[in-house]
C-alpha positions in Angstrom: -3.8 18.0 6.6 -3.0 17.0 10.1 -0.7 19.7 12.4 2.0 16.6 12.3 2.4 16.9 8.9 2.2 20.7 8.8 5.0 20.6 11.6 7.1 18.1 9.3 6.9 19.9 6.0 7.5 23.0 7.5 10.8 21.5 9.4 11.7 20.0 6.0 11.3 23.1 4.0 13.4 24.8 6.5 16.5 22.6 6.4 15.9 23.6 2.6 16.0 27.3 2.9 19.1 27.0 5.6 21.4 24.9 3.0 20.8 26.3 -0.8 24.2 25.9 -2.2 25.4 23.5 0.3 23.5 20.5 0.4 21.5 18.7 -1.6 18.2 17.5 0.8 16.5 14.3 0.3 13.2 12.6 1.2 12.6 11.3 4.1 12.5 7.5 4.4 9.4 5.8 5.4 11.3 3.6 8.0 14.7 2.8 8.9 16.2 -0.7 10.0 17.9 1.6 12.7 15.1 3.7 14.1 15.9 5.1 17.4 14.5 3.7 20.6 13.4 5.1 23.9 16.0 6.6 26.5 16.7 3.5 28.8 16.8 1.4 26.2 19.9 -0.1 24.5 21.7 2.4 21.4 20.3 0.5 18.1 22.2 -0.5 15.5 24.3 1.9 13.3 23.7 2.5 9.7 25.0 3.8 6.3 23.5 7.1 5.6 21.8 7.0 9.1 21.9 9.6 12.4 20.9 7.7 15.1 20.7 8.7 18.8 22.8 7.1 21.7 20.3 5.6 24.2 21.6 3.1 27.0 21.5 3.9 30.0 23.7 5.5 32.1 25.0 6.0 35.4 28.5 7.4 35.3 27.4 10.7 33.8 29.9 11.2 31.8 28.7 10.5 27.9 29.9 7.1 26.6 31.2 6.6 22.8 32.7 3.4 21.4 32.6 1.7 18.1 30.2 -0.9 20.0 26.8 0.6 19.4 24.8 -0.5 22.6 27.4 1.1 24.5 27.3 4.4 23.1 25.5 6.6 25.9 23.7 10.1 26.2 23.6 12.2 29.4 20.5 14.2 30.6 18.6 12.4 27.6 15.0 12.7 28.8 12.9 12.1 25.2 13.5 10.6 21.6 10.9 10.8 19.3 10.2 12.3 15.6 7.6 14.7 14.5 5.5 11.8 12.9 5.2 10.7 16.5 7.3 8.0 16.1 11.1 7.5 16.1 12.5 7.1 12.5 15.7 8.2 12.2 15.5 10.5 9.4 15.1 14.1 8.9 12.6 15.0 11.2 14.2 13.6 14.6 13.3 15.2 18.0 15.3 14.9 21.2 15.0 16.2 24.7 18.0 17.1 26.7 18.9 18.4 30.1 21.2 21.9 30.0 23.4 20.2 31.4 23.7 16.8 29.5 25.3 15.6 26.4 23.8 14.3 23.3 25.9 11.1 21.7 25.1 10.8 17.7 26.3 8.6 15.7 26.3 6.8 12.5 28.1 4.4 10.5 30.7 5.2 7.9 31.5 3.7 4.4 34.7 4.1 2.7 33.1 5.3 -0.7 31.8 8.1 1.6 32.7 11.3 3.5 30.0 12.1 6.8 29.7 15.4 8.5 27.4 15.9 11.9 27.2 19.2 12.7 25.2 21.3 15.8 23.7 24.6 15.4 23.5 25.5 19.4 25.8 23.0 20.5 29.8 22.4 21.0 31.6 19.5 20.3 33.0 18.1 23.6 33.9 14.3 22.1 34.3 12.8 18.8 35.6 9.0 17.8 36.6 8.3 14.1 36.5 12.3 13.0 39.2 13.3 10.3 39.0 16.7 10.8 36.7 19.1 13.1 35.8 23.1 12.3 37.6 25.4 14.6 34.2 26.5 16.0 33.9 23.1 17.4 30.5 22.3 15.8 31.4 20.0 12.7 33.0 17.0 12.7 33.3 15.2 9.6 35.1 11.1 8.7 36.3 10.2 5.0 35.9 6.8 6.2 39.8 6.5 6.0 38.8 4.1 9.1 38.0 0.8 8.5 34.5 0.6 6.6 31.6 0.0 8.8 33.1 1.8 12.4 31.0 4.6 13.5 31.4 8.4 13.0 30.4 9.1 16.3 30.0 12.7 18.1 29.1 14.2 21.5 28.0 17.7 21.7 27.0 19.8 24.5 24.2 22.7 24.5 25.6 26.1 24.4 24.6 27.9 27.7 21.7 30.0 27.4 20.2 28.0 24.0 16.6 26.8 24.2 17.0 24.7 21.5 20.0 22.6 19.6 20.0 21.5 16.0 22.1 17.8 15.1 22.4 17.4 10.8 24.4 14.6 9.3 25.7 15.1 5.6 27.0 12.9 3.4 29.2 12.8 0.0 30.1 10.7 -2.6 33.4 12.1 -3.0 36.0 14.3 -1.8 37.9 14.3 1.5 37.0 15.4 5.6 38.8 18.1 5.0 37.5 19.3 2.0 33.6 18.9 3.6 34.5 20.6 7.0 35.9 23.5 5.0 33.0 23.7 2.2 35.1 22.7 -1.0 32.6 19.5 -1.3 28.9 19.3 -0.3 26.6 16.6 1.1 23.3 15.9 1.3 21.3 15.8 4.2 20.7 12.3 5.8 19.3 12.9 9.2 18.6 16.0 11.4 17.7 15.9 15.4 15.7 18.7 16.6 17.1 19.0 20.1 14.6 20.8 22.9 16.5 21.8 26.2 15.3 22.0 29.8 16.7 23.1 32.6 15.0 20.8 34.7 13.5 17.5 33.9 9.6 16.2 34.2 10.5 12.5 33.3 8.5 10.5 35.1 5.6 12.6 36.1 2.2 12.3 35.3 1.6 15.0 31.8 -1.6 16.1 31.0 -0.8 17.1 27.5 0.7 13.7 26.2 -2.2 11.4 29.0 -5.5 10.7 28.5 -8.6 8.2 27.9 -9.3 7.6 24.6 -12.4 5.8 23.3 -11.6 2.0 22.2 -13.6 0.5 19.2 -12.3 -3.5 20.3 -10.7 -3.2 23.6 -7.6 -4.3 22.4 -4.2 -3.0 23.4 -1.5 -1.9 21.1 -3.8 -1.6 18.1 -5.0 2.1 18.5 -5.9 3.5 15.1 -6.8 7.1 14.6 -10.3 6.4 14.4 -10.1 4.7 17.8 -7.9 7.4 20.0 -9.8 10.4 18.9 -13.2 9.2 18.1 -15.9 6.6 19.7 -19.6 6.9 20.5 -19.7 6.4 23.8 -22.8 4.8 23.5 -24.0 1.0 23.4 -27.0 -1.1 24.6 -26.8 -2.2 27.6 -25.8 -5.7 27.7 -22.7 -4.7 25.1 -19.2 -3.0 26.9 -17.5 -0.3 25.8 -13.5 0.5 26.3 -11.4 3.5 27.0 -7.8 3.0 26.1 -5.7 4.8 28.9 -2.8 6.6 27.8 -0.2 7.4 30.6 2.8 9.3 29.6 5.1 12.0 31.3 5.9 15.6 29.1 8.2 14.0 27.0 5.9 11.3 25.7 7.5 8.2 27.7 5.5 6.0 29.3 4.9 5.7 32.8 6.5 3.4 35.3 3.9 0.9 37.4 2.1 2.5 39.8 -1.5 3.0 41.5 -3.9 2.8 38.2 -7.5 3.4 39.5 -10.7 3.5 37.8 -14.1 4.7 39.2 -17.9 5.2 37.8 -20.8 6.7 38.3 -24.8 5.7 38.6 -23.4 2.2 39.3 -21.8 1.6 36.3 -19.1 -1.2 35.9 -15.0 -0.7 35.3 -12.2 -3.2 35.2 -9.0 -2.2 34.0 -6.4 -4.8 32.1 -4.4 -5.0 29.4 -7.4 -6.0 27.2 -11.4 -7.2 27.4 -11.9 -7.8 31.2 -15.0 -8.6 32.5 -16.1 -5.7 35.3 -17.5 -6.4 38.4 -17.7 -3.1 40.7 -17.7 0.5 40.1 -14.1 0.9 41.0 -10.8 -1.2 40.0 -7.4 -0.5 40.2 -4.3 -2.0 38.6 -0.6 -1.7 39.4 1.3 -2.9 36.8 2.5 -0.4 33.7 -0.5 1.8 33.1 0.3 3.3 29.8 -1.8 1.3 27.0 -4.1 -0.5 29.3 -7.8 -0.8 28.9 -10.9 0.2 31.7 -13.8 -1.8 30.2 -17.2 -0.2 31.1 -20.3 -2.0 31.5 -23.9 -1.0 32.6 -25.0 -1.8 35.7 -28.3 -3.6 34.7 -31.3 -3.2 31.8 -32.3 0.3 32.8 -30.7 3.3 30.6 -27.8 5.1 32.5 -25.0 7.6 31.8 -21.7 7.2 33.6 -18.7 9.3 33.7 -15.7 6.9 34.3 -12.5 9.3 36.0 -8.7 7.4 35.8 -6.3 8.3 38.2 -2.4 7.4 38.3 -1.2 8.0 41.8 -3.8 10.2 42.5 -3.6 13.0 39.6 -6.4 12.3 37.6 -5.5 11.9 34.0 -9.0 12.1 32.3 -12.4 11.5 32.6 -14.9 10.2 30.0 -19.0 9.8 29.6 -20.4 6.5 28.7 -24.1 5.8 27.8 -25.8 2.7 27.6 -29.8 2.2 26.1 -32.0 0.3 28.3 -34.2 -2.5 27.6 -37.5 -1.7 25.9 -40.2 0.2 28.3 -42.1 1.8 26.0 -44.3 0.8 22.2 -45.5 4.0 20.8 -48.2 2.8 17.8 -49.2 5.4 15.1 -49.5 6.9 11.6 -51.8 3.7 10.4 -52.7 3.4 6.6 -56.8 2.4 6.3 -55.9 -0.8 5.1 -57.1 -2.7 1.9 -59.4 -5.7 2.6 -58.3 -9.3 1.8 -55.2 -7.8 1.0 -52.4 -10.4 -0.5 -50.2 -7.5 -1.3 -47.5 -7.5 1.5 -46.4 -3.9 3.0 -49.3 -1.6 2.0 -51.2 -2.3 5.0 -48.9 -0.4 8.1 -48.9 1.7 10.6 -45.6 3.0 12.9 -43.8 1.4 15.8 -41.2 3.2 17.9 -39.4 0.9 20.7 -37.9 3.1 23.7 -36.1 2.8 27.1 -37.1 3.9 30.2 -34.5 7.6 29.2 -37.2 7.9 26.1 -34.1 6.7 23.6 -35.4 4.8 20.6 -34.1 1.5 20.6 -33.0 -1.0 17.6 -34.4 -4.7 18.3 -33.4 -7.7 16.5 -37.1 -9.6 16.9 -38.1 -9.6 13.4 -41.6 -10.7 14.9 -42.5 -9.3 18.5 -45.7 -10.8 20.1 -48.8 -9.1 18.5 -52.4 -9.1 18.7 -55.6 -7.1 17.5 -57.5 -5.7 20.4 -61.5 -5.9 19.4 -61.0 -8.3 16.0 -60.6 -12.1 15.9 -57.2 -13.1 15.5 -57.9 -15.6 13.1 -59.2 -12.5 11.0 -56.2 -10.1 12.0 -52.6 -10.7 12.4 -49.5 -8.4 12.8 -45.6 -8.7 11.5 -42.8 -6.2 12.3 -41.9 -6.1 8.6 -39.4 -3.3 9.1 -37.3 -3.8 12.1 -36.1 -0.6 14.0 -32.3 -0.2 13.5 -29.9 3.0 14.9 -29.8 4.9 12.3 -33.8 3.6 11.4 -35.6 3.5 14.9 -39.2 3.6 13.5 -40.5 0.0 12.6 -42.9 -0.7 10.4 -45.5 -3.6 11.3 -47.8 -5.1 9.1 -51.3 -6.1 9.5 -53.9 -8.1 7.3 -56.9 -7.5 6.5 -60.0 -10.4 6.5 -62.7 -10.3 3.5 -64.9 -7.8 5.4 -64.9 -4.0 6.0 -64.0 -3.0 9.6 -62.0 -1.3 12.6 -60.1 -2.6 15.5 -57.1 -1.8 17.6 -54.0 -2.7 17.2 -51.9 -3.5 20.0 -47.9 -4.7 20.6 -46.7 -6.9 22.9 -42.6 -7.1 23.6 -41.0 -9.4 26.3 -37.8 -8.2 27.3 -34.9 -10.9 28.4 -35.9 -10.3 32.0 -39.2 -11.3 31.2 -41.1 -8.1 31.3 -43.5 -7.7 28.8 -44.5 -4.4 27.3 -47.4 -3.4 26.0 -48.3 -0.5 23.3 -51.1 1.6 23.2 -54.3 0.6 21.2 -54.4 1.9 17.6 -57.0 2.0 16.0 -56.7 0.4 12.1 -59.6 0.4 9.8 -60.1 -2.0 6.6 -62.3 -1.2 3.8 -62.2 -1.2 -0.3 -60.6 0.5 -2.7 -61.8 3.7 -4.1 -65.0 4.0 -5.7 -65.8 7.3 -5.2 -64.3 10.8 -4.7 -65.3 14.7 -3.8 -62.9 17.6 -4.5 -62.7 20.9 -2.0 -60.1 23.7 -1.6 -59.3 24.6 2.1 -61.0 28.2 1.5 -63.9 29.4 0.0 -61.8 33.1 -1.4 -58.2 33.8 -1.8 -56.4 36.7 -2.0 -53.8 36.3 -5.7 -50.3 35.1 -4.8 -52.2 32.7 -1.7 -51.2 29.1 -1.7 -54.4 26.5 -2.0 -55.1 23.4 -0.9 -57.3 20.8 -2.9 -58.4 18.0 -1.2 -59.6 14.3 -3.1 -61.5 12.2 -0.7 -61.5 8.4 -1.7 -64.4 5.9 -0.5 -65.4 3.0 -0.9 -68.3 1.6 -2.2 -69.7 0.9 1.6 -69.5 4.9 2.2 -66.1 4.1 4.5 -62.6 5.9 3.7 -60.7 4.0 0.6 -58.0 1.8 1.6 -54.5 3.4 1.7 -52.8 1.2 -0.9 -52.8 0.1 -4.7 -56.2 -0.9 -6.3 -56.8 -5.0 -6.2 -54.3 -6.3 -9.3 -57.4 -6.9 -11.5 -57.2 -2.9 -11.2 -54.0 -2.3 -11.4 -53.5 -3.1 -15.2 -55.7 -0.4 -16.4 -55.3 2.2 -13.9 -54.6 5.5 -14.7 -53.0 9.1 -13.8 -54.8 11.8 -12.4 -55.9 14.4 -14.4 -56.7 17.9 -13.1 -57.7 20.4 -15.2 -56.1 24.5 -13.9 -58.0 27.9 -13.8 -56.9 30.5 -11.8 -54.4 28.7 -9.9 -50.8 27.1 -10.4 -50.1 23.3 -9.7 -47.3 23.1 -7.3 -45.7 19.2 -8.5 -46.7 16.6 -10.8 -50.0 14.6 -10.4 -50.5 11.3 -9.1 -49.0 8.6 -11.6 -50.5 5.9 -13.2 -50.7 2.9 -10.8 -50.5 5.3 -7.8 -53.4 5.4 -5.8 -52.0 5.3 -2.3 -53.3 7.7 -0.3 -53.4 8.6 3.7 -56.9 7.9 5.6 -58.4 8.1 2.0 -57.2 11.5 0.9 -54.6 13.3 -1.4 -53.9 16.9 -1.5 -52.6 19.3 -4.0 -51.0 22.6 -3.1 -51.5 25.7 -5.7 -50.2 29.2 -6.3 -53.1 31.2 -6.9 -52.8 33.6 -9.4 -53.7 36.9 -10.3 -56.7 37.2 -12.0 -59.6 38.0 -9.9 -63.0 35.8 -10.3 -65.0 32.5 -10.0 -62.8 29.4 -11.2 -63.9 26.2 -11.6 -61.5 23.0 -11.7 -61.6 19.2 -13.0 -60.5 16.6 -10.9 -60.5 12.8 -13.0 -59.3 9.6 -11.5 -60.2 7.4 -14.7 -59.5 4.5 -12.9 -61.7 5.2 -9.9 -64.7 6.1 -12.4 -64.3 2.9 -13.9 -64.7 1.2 -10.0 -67.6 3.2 -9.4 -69.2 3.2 -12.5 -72.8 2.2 -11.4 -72.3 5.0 -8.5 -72.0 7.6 -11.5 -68.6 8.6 -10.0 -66.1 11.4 -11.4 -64.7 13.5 -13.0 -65.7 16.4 -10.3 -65.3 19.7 -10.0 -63.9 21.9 -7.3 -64.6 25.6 -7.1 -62.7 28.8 -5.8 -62.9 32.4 -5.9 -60.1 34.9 -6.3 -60.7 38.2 -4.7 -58.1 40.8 -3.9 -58.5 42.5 -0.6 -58.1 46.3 -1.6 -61.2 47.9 -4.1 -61.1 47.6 -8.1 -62.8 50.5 -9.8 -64.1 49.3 -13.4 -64.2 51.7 -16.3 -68.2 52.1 -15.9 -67.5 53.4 -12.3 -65.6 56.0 -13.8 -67.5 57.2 -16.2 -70.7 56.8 -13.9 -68.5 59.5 -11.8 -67.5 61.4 -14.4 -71.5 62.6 -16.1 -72.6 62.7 -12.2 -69.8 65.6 -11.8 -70.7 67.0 -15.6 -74.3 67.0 -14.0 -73.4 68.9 -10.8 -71.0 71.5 -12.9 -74.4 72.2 -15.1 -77.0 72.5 -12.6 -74.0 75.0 -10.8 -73.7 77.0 -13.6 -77.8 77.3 -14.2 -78.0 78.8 -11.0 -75.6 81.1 -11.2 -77.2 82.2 -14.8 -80.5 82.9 -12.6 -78.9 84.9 -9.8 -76.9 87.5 -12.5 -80.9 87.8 -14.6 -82.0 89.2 -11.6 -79.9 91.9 -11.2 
């Protein structure tokens, strides 16, 4: 829940607490045909049921009420606003007023209806339309005895001293003025104006609290979501912009007159400031019409990686600064993790290794080539070819590339080519790929000869071919495929940690899988089967599989057996004997 809406349920459940037994309290309306407007700005329209706030501008000084809205007129009124952050005119109204002004409410009357406005921290100083006012001076209320549709309208002055001033408006369905002032009738609350006073005011000035620069998702004015003020990457490629909506408001939340906008970057980068997408052209820019709402577009200064920090000034007070950071073009291929690839291979994807695009700032990059230049360093092309299957994206900046394999067992090294816009071309390192068969033999080995109980274990399965080189790292040929089958391994001594290879799964990396293992408690030799049916059916006139893998499980503290112990105990029955013959010899002699 948002601190706004905390702030207006709070105010709401107040008004409740305050006026148990004398009004009844309704929701707040979404909107109102008669919001309020800005201080300056013509008094809007009055309403039924509606508390509006007396606006125009004025230069007498002396507060202004007639039954002619727009000429209704405030003094000292610095700020209108609501604690939505709008300016409905409902029951969560805020107002800032000067000590020494006078707030003008009003609102129009029906003649089915009796109004009341009433001030807590205020006095009366003017009413027009009132049927009858308290003799504390703070509630005026109308019966609409006047002709229907002519304001009830009310001026009321801070009490000296007050920080604060609270404006209500009630209305019934029956009963008379009278009846309401004196509390024989209720209402129910239409409207309320939380009123902040000052002694002095800050209109005008440059506020730090209500200014700032705000990251822009479009660059377009007017159209700030909450996703776009308080959040933003900050980052883009270099050749896209990015925007900072400038917000440039004085303590009360008005908007600031025209004056001296500027704009300035760092490391070269680019600013324009405008009322929407403008094209940037230097590192500084300034503008001099209305500043608040504008946008400073930010671009980098060329195809290198940079970060900026971008500071906005109004009149020279800086109202924010904010970091921008743009990717550069790509400087770097990084080539690795290759899978040994299977020969004459018309299975797409199995044969890969890893591709990593950077910038010259060592940021991985996203590229929309599908298909970067590529070549194979010691094979023929004609035999070898290369496709960036997977393209790097931002969230994804690894790309997979493809290679294919010709009908023949070999090696070469891959390498990458990418030209750049500017022309540049970057090359990758060489990687060496190897091609061969699929499986048609296999040895098992744990990492360790001995293990202490409770040790994990390794097993290892190394695949080859029948040319002696590393299996390829991908699914048997499709003749195979039909009739391959799951690995079986048979457990002694030791616990399997996860299931075993499935059926139709033979991929492995650089020829190998391994199997981790608990080993157990029992101390001894153990002997394990390792079967690949599948594989012993490819190698069949090699004699291959199933095979065996041996370990030993030894703790490292000394086991005494039961024939230890009783090998200890005659030895001591031996020793007590032979002690007790000599002592029979020594006590004959005497």
């Amino acid at each position: 829940m948002s601190t706004k809406t905390i702030k207006q349920r709070i105010a709401l459940a107040a008004v409740s607490a305050l006026t148990v037994g004398l009004l009844t309290v309704v929701s707040a309306p979404a909107s109102s045909a008669a919001d309020n407007v800005a201080p300056g700005t013509a008094s809007p329209t009055a309403a039924a049921d509606t508390l509006n706030i007396a606006t125009t501008t004025n230069t007498s000084g002396v507060a202004v009420l007639s039954n002619t809205d727009a000429s209704n007129s405030s003094v000292g009124l610095l700020a209108t606003g609501d604690l939505d952050g709008t300016r409905k005119a409902q029951t969560t109204q805020t107002a800032t007023l000067l000590a020494s002004g006078t707030l003008v409410v009003y609102s129009s009357q029906s003649a089915t209806k009796v109004t009341k406005i009433s001030a807590v921290g205020g006095t009366i100083v003017n009413t027009l339309n009132s049927g009858a006012i308290n003799s504390g001076l703070t509630a005026s209320a109308s019966d609409g005895l006047n002709a229907a549709g002519s304001e009830h309208i009310v001026a009321f002055k801070p009490n000296a001293g007050v920080a604060s001033m609270t404006v209500t408006l009630e209305v019934a369905s029956s009963g008379t003025a009278a009846q309401l002032i004196a509390g024989a009738t209720s209402g129910t609350l239409q409207g309320q104006i939380f009123v902040t006073i000052v002694a002095s005011s800050t209109a005008g000035a440059l506020s730090a609290t209500t200014s700032g620069v705000f990251y822009d998702s479009d660059g377009t004015a007017s159209t700030r979501t909450t996703d776009e003020v308080f959040s933003g990457r900050g980052t883009e490629e270099y050749d896209t912009a990015q925007y900072g909506n400038i917000r440039a408001r004085d303590a009360y939340g008005s908007a600031l007159a025209a004056g001296l906008l500027t704009a300035s970057a760092t490391n070269g980068a680019l600013v324009k400031i405008g009322t929407g997408i403008t094209t940037p052209v230097a590192s500084t820019d300034f503008y001099t019409s209305a500043p608040d709402d504008t946008i400073v577009t930010v671009k980098a200064p060329g195809r290198s990686a940079v970060s900026t920090v971008v500071t906005v000034q109004y009149n020279g007070t800086t109202i924010a600064t904010k970091s921008f950071s743009f990717t550069g073009e790509v400087a770097k291929i990084s080539l690795s993790a290759p899978k040994n690839g299977l020969r004459n291979n018309g299975t797409a994807g199995t044969n890969t290794f890893t591709a990593v695009f950077t910038d010259s700032a060592g940021n991985a990059l996203a590229t929309n080539t599908a298909n970067p230049a590529t070549s194979f360093g010691t094979a023929a092309s004609s035999d070898y070819s290369l496709a960036l299957s997977t393209v790097p994206t931002a969230s994804v900046p690894a790309g997979t590339v493809t290679f294919t394999c010709p009908d023949v067992s070999g090696s070469g090294n891959a390498v990458v080519t990418f030209t750049n816009i500017g022309g540049t071309v970057i090359t990758s390192n060489a990687l060496p790929v190897t091609c061969s068969k699929i499986a048609f033999k296999y040895t098992a080995s744990y990492d360790k000869a001995v293990y202490a109980p409770g040790e994990i274990a390794t097993l290892t399965v190394a695949f080859t071919d029948s040319d002696g080189r590393s299996a390829a790292d991908s699914l048997t040929s499709a003749s195979d495929n039909a009739t391959n089958t799951a690995a079986v391994i048979s457990v002694s001594g030791v616990t399997k940690v996860g299931a075993d290879h499935a059926a139709d799964d033979l991929r492995t990396t650089n020829g190998k899988l391994t199997y981790t293992f608990i080993v157990g408690q029992t101390e001894g030799v153990f002997t394990n089967s390792i079967n690949f049916a599948q594989v012993n059916t490819n190698g069949v006139l090699g004699g291959t599989g199933p095979v065996t893998a041996t370990l030993t499980v030894k703790s490292g503290t000394a086991t005494v057996t039961n024939a230890d112990v009783l090998k200890s105990i005659v030895s001591l029955i031996a020793s007590i004997n032979k002690q007790i013959r000599a002592l029979q010899k020594l006590i004959l002699k005497r």
